[in-house]
C-alpha angles and dihedrals in degrees: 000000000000103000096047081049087053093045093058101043091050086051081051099058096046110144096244084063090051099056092041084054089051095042094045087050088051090057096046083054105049092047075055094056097039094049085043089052087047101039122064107238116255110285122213100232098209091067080063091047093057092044098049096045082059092069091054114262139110106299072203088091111061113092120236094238144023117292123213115258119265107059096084109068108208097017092052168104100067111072114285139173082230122104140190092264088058101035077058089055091048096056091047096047089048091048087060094040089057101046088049096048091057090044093055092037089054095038095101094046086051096040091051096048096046094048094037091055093052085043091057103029084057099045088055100050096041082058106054087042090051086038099058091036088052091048090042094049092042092044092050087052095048104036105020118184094014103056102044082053092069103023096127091082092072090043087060092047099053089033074057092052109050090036077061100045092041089056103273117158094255135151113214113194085040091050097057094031079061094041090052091065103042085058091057097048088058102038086053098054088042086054095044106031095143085076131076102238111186129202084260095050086055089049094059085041084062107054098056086053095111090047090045100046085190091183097048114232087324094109099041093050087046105051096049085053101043094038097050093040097056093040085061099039095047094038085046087057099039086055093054082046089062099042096053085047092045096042087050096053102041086046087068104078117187104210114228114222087249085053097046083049096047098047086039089059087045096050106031130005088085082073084063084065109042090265110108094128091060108092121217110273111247111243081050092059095041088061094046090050097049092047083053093047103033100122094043095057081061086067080067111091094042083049099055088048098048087047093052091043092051085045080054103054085049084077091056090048092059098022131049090337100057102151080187094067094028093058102030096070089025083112093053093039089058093042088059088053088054098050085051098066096038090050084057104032099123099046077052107047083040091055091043094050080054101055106030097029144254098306118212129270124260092214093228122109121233085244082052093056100042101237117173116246086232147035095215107178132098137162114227113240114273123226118240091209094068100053112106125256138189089245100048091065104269120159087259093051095050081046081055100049096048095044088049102054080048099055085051096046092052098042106109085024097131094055093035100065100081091052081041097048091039096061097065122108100223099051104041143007118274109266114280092015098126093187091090143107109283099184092262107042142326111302138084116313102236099192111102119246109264126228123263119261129045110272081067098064106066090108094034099154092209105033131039115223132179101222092177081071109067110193108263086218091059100050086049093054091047091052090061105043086050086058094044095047095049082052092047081055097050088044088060090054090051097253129116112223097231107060102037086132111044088180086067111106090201089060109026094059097088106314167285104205095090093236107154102189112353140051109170135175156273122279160029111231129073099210102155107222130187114289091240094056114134101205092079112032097094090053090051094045100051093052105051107097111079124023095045105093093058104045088034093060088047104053104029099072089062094039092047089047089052091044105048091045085054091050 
């Protein structure tokens, strides 16, 4: 009996048994390994309770135990001590922390836009109000009486203006070659009050306006400044208008369900596994950020051209376009314009009689009238040199500098938030730090970082989008940021886009420039030419309806007195 025992335990511990025994161990060991690399080790759920009472809800919700896999939608589908309640919770707490992490992200572009409109808003209009008190007290001191008769002229001209530059529909060329004429028609009766000169008589007056040139090159010089000034100044602060409309709207992202899902499984589906202290990797977070924000990094492009075109028109705000050194002398230019006629009033009135006939006496002596012997009132010439500019340091162009390192720095902002969301600390890893959240577990995320815009996320790993859907927000916005930026551009070249064709009926009739209460005229220089000189005609003719009753009244009662003394 032993030996047969001994035998067969001898026939048990071959070596051919032996190495099936080791080989069949190595095989139990490395299933073990395999499931264990597949299957999340077991998780002590009240360190998730603990972690999700910490977040403020019910520790009461947590289950005891693991839970199979399945029953969580989005933290599933290993087993977890997460359930659906929570999983609910999660998705509500993530939809807040995301709205509240593109609030915050976009904080500083809203807030620029908001307080760099009012900057500049305010700057304009305190110009054009220090500009006609400054004209109205000057013009007291030089012309007295006279000029606080017909004051109301000026007052027409600035109220023009600002109607213009706060969105009024005024046509500015139209508006000072009007004014223009005006001025003549009641220059002309003030120089030759001892005629009877009828409506009909002015009318005539009027029509020989571009071969008279009755106030030398002066029109013409003005209304290319004023016009081009205000058309910069108003364009540049309707453009602020649209990107703070367009930054607070954008800014307003309404999550899709892929994307709630998506951002719940970054954020907090690691708590279902123990791991609430890992953060998302980054390149996790960056995809899950781009599926999310797909449609807003389309934004992009229009946003980039509407940035560069505003950065453009800075250069007309402290350059050629300087509304600063075009308002500031406006008084003393007009005052010129004024001295220029009355210097040639007789070679005028000599020139209008020929052409419009002898009018008929008035039958009252100057004496009668009480006309003064002299117009004694000029303004000294101004120097160009001291007028302020952007560049020299004035307040607009300190406005100027800041706006525009802002416009550069916000250029690429809408493709730029998930990078910009992604770098802080308290939302990812650190780039190239692998012990992060992957979504799964801890370890290195392995999918490749997608491209910005939504034609790039048909294949996003973390959120679902439809990109054969294109947010209907989004279009809109960049619909309006495409027509901002094409007037941004006409503005640069000195043209409001609204009156590019003054023959037009449909924009001459009172405007769609936009200019509330000036239009002004061409040029710089103050070179006094000979009344019949061609050139000019059309640009006087074209600018004489609506100012002129207000600058006319003004200046005429000096010119008439100097005149008639002279007569």
């Amino acid at each position: 009996m032993i030996r047969m025992a001994s035998g067969i335990k001898r026939h048990e511990i071959s070596p051919e048994r032996v190495m099936l025994a080791v080989f069949a161990g190595v095989c139990f060991l490395s299933v073990v390994r395999v499931s264990s690399a597949v299957d999340l080790p077991a998780v002590n759920c009240s360190l998730v309770t603990d972690a999700y009472s910490s977040l403020g809800f019910s520790p009461a919700d947590v289950p005891n135990a693991e839970t199979p896999g399945g029953h969580p939608r989005v933290c599933g589908p290993q087993k977890t001590c997460c359930n659906t309640v929570m999983e609910e919770n999660f998705n509500h707490r993530s939809t807040r922390d995301f709205e509240k992490l593109i609030d915050d992200t976009s904080e500083e572009l809203r807030n620029t836009f908001m307080t760099r409109h009012k900057r500049f808003d305010g700057f304009f209009l305190d110009l054009l109000e220090r500009t006609e008190q400054s004209q109205n007290e000057m013009f007291i001191r030089t012309y007295g009486k006279p000029y606080m008769q017909n004051a109301e002229v000026f007052q027409s001209l600035f109220a023009e203006l600002k109607r213009y530059y706060t969105g009024g529909n005024v046509n500015l060329e139209e508006m000072l070659n009007d004014f223009w004429t005006h001025l003549l028609e009641r220059m002309f009766q003030l120089l030759n009050s001892q005629y009877v000169i009828t409506e009909d008589y002015l009318e005539c007056i009027s029509k020989y306006m571009e071969e008279l040139k009755p106030f030398g090159d002066y029109p013409k010089k003005l209304k290319s400044q004023v016009t081009r000034a205000f058309v910069a100044a108003r364009t540049f602060v309707q453009g602020l208008v649209v990107g703070r409309e367009v930054a607070n709207r954008v800014s307003k992202v309404t999550m899709s369900p892929a994307c709630i899902d998506g951002f719940t499984k970054m954020l907090y589906c690691s708590y279902c596994n123990g791991l609430s202290t890992l953060k998302p990797c980054k390149n996790y977070c960056l995809n899950v950020l781009k599926g999310c924000l797909a449609n807003q990094a389309d934004l992009d492009p229009e946003w980039s051209k509407y940035t560069d075109a505003m950065l453009l028109l800075t250069e007309r705000l402290e350059g050629p376009f300087n509304i600063e050194s075009v308002m500031e002398p406006i008084d003393v230019k007009i005052s010129e314009a004024i001295m220029y006629m009355q210097e040639n009033s007789i070679q005028l009135s000599y020139q209008v009689f020929q052409g419009c006939g002898q009018p008929k006496p008035s039958g009252m002596s100057r004496t009668a009238r009480g006309v003064p012997d002299t117009f004694s009132g000029r303004f000294s010439p101004y120097n160009p040199e001291e007028l302020p500019t952007a560049a020299a340091g004035s307040r607009l162009g300190r406005l100027v500098g800041d706006i525009k390192e802002k416009l550069r720095q916000f250029r690429k902002f809408w493709s730029w938030i998930p990078e910009g969301i992604c770098q802080e600390e308290h939302v990812a890893a650190v780039d190239g730090d692998d012990d992060c959240w992957n979504g799964v577990s801890r370890g290195r995320y392995v999918p490749e970082v997608l491209k910005d815009g939504l034609t790039h996320q048909v294949n996003n790993p973390e959120v679902g989008v439809d990109i054969t859907r294109p947010d209907t927000l989004i279009r809109h916005q960049i619909a309006a940021l495409r027509a901002m930026t094409n007037k941004l551009k006409n503005a640069y070249d000195g043209n409001d886009i609204y009156f590019q064709d003054s023959d037009d009926d449909s924009s001459t009739s009172g405007s769609g420039s936009g200019c509330s209460e000036t239009c002004v005229t061409e040029s710089d220089s103050f070179i006094t030419q000979a009344p019949r000189e061609e050139a000019e005609k059309r640009d006087e003719a074209s600018s004489a309806s609506s100012i002129r009753s207000s600058l006319l009244l003004l200046v005429l009662s000096p010119l008439v007195v100097s005149a008639l003394v002279l007569r």
